[in-house]
N, C-alpha and C positions, 0 to 999 in steps of 0.2 A: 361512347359509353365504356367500353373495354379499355380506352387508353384511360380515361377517369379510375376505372376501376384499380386498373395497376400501378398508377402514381398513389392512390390509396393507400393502396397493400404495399408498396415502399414507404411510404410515409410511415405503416404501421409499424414494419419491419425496423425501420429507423431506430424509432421512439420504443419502441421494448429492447435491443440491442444497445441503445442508451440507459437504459432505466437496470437494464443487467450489469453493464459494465460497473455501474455504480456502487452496486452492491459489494464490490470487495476495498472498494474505499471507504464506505460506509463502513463495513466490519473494521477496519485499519484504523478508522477514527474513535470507534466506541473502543479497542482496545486503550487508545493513548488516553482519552480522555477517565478510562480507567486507570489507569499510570503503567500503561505499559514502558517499555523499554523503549523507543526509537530510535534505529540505525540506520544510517544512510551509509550505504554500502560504495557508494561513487568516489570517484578521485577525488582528492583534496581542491582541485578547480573548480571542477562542479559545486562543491561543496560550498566553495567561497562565493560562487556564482547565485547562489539563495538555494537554504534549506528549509527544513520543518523546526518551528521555535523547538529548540530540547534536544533536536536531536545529535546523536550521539556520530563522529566518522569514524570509522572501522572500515575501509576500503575491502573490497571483497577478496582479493588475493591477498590479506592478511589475517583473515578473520581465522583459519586455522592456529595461526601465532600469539594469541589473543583472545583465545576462549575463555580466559579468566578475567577479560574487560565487563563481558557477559553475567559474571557474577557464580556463586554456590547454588540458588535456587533455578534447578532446572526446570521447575514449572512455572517461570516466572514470564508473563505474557512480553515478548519480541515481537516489533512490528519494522520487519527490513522493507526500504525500499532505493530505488535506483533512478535513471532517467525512461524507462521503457517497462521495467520487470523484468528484464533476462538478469542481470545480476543479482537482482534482491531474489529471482527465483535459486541461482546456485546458492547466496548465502543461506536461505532457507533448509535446502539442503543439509549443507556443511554441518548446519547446528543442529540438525535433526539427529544426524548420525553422531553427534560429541552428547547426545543424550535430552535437549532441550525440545520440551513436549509440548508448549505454547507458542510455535514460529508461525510468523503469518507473514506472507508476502504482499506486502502493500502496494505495491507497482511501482507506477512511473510518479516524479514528484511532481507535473505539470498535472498528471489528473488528481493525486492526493490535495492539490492545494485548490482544483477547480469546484471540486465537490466538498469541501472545505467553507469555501465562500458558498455555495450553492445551499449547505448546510444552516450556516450565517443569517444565510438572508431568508431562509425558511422556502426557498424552493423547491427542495426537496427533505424529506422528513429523516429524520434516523433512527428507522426503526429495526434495521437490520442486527441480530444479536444472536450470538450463541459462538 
């Protein structure tokens, strides 16, 4: 009964630790699908290797050099991401401090494109906004 219980309680753990991570894909995708900006912040391999339809490469060690790729409207919605989030999370950064007040770090491109389809296919909802 006890071991039922706690394969349970992982199971649950699972499935809301799922249903969370979602949520900043989900916000990443209601931006684009408002027109935000899209940057893929990865090496040009990567990038060759499949990205997100539109989006824009500004590798993240040059994204200082290149603040004017980004455009004059600094509150114009940017959605960086990377293969993990540690990059898209420094470029986030970067533009935060060059004045740009709509960055949003979208992650990794394997889960923007899983919840994507998951989106698609109506698995999960997109309701996540603000």
């Amino acid at each position: 009964m006890i071991r039922q219980l706690a394969v349970y309680a992982m199971f649950l753990l699972v499935l809301l630790l799922s249903a969370c991570s979602n949520e900043a894909q989900i916000k990443a995708w209601n931006m684009i699908d408002d027109g935000g900006l899209i940057v893929d912040v990865r090496t040009p391999g990567e990038y060759r290797s499949g990205h997100l339809p539109g989006a824009k490469l500004i590798p993240v060690g040059t994204i200082s050099a290149k603040l004017a790729e980004f455009g004059d409207d600094k509150n114009r919605p940017i959605v960086v991401y990377c293969k993990s989030g540690s990059r898209s999370g420094r470029a986030e950064s970067i533009l935060k401090s060059a004045g740009f007040t709509n960055v949003f770090n979208g992650g990794g491109y394997s889960s923007l494109m899983s919840v994507k389809r998951k989106l698609d296919s109506g698995e999960i909802k997109q309701e996540v906004k603000s």
